[in-house]
C-alpha positions as CSV (number, residue, x, y, z in Angstrom):
1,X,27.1,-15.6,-5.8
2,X,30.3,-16.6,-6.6
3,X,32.8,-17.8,-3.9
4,X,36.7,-18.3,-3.8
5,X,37.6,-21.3,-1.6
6,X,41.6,-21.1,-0.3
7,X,42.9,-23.7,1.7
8,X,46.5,-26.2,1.6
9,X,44.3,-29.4,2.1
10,X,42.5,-30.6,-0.5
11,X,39.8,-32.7,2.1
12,X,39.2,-29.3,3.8
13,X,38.6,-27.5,0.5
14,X,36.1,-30.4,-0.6
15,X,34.5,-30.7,2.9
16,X,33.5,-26.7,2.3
17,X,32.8,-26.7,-1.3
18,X,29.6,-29.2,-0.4
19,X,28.7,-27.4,2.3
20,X,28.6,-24.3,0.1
21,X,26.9,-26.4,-2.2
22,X,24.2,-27.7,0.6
23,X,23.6,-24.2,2.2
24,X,23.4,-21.5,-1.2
25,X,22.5,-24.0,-4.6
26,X,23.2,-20.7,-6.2
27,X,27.1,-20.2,-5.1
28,X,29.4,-20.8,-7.9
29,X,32.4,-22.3,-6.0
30,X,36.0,-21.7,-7.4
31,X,39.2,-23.6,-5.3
32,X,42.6,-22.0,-4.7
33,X,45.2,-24.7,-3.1
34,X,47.4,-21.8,-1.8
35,X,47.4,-18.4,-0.7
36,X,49.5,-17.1,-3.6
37,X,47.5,-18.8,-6.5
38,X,44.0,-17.1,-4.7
39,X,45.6,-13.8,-5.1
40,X,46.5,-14.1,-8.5
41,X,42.5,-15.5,-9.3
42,X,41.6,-12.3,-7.5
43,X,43.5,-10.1,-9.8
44,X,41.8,-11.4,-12.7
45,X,38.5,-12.4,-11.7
46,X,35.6,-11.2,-9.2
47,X,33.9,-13.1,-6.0
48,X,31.5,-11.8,-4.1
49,X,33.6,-13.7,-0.8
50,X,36.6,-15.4,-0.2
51,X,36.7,-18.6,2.7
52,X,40.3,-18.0,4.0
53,X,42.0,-20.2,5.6
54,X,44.9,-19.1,8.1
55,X,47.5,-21.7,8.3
56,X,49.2,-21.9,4.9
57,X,52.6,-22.7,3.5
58,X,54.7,-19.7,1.8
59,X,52.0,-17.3,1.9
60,X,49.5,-17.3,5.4
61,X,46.1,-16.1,5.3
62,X,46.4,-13.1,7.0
63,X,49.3,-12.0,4.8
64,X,46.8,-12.5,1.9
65,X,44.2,-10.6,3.4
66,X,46.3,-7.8,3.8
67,X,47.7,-7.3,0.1
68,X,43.8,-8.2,-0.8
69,X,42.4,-5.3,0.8
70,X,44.6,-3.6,-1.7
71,X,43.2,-4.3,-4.4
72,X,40.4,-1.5,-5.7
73,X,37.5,-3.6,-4.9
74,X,37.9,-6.6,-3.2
75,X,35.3,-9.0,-1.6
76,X,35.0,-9.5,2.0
77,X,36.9,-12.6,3.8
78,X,35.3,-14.7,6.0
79,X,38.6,-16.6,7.4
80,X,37.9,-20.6,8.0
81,X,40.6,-22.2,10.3
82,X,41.4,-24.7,13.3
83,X,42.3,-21.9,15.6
84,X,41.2,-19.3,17.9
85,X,43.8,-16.7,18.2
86,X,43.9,-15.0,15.1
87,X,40.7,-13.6,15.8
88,X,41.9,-10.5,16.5
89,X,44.0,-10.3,14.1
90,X,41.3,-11.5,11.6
91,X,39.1,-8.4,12.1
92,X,41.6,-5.9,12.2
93,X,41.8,-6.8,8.8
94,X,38.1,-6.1,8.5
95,X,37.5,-9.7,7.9
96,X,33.4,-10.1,7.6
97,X,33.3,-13.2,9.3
98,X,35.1,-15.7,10.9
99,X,34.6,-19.6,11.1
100,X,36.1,-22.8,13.3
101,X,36.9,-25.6,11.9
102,X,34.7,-28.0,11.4
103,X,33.0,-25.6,10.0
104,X,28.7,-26.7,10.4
105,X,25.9,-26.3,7.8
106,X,24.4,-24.0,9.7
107,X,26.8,-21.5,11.2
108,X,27.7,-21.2,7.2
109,X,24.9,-20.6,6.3
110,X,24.3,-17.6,9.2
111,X,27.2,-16.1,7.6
112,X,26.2,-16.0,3.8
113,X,22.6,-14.8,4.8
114,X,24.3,-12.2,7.0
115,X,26.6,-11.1,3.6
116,X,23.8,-11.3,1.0
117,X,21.8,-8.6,3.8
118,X,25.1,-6.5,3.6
119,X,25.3,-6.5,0.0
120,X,22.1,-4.8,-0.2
121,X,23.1,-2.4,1.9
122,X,25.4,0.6,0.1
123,X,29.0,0.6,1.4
124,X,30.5,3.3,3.6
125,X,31.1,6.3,0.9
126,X,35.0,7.5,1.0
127,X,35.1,11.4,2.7
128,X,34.1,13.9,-0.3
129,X,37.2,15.1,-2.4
130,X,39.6,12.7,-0.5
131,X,39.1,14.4,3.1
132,X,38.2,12.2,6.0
133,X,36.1,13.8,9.2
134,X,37.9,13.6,12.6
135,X,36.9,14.9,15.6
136,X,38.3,18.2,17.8
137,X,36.6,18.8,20.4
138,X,32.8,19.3,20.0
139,X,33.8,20.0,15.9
140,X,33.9,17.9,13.1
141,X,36.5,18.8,10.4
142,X,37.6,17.7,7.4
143,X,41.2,16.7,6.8
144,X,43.1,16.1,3.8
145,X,44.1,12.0,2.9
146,X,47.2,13.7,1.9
147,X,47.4,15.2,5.2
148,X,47.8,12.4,7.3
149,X,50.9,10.8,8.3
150,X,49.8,7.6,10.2
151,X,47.3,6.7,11.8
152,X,47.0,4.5,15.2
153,X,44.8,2.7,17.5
154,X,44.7,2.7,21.1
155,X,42.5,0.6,23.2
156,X,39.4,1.7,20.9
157,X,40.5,5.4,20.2
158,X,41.3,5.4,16.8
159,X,44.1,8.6,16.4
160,X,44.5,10.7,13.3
161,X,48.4,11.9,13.0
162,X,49.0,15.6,10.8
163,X,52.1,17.1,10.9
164,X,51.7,18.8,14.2
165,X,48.3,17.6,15.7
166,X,46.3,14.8,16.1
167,X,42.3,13.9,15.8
168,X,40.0,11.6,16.6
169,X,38.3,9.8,14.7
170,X,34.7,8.0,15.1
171,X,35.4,4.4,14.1
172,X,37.4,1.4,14.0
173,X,41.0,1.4,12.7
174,X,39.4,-1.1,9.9
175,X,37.0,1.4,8.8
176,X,39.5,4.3,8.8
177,X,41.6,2.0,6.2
178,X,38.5,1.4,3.9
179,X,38.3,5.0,3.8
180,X,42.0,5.7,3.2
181,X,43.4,2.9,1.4
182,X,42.2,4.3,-2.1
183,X,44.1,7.5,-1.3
184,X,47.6,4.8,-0.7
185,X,47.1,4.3,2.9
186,X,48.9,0.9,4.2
187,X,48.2,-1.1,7.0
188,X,52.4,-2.0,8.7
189,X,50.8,-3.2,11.8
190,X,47.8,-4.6,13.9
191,X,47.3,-1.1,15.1
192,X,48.8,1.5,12.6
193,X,48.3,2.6,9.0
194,X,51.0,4.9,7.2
195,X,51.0,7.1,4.4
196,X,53.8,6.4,1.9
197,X,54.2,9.5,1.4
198,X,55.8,11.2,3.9
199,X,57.6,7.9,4.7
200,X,61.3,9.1,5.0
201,X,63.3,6.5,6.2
202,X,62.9,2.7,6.8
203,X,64.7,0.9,9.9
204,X,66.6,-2.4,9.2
205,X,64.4,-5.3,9.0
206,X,65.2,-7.2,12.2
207,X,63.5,-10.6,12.7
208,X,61.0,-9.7,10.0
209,X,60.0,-6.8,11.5
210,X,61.0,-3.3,10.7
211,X,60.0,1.2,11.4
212,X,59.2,3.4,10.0
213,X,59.7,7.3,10.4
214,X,57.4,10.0,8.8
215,X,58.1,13.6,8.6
216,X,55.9,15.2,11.2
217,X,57.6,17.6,13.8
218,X,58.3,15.1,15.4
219,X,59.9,12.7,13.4
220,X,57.9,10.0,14.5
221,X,58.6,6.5,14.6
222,X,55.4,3.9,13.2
223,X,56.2,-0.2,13.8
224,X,56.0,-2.5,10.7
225,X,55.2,-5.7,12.1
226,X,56.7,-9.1,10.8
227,X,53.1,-10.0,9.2
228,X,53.1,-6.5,7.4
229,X,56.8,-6.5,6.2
230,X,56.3,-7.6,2.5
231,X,53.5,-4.9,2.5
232,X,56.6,-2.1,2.8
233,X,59.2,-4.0,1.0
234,X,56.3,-4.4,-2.3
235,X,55.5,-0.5,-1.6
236,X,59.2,1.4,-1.2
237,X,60.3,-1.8,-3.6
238,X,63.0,-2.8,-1.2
């Protein structure tokens, strides 16, 4: 197993490394002091998990997970930080786990026994010939990636947008993007996913945060959020 360690303070990082060390003799540990310096590792080398911390200068955590799950295959986060209210947030992002500082032998090594089961297990397979299967009614169709305009979540109704209609469909918004995000789906906001596609116009980025509008009937309007923002200016290169 090899392991990608990312955190600003150097005690942290060592504190974790032994633990790793304690818990799985057969992790190969590798240390990343920021955010920006795990990505580019990431881009040129492959973990089987990334320990994530949140709070970082220049670049925060949940930033990086968000340009990681970009990547073609990238290995799940388990996010490792002091506080509570990015949990949401955190898996949303699909994150696989997530830890409290300090973190203990054994709730460490709950989560890697928990990711060696998964990685036995084969992943959730992309809809066949880039279609995705949404709900109407008592049917199951198939729609075209290409198809889709955005899609949002709603308490825990997870809504497919077409041009004129909408679906359901049976999952979390994180597993819709696992599904989509090969076909150039991005993830603007805690509860929306766009296709750049049939992305017409971008809003002024006000306080960080920005809209977009797609080219449904109804011209409709999807939020960027200010944690999502380099995600649209890196993808319409603003």
């Amino acid at each position: 197993m090899r392991a990608l360690v990312v955190d600003d303070e150097p005690l942290v990082r060592s504190e974790l490394v032994y633990a790793l060390g304690c818990v799985a003799r057969d992790c190969e540990v590798q240390e990343a002091e920021s955010a920006v310096e795990a990505l580019a590792l990431l881009h040129d080398s492959a973990f089987d998990v990334v320990f994530l911390d949140i709070r970082m200068p220049s670049l925060s955590g949940i930033e990086a997970a968000a340009e990681l799950r970009r990547l073609p295959k990238h290995p799940p986060i388990v996010f490792v930080t002091a506080h509570e209210d990015y949990a949401v947030e955190a898996f949303e992002l699909a994150a696989f786990d997530y830890l409290l500082k300090p973190v203990t032998q054994e709730r460490l090594a709950a989560s890697l026994r928990r990711l060696r089961a998964q990685s036995q297990t084969p992943a959730p397979e992309v809809a066949a010939n880039g279609r995705l299967p949404v709900e109407a009614g008592e049917r199951k169709i198939l729609v075209r990636a290409d198809d889709i305009r955005f899609v949002e979540v709603r308490g825990h109704v997870v809504t497919v947008a077409l041009f004129d209609e909408s679906f359901r469909f049976r999952g979390t918004l994180g597993e819709c993007e696992e599904r989509l995000e090969c076909h150039g789906c991005l993830r603007v906001h805690r509860a929306y996913l766009v296709n750049p596609r049939h992305v017409v116009e971008v809003s002024p980025f006000l306080g960080g945060a920005c809209a977009l509008r797609v080219d449904d009937r109804n011209h409709s309007e999807v939020p960027v959020s200010r944690n999502f923002a380099h995600v649209v200016r890196a993808a319409f290169e603003l």
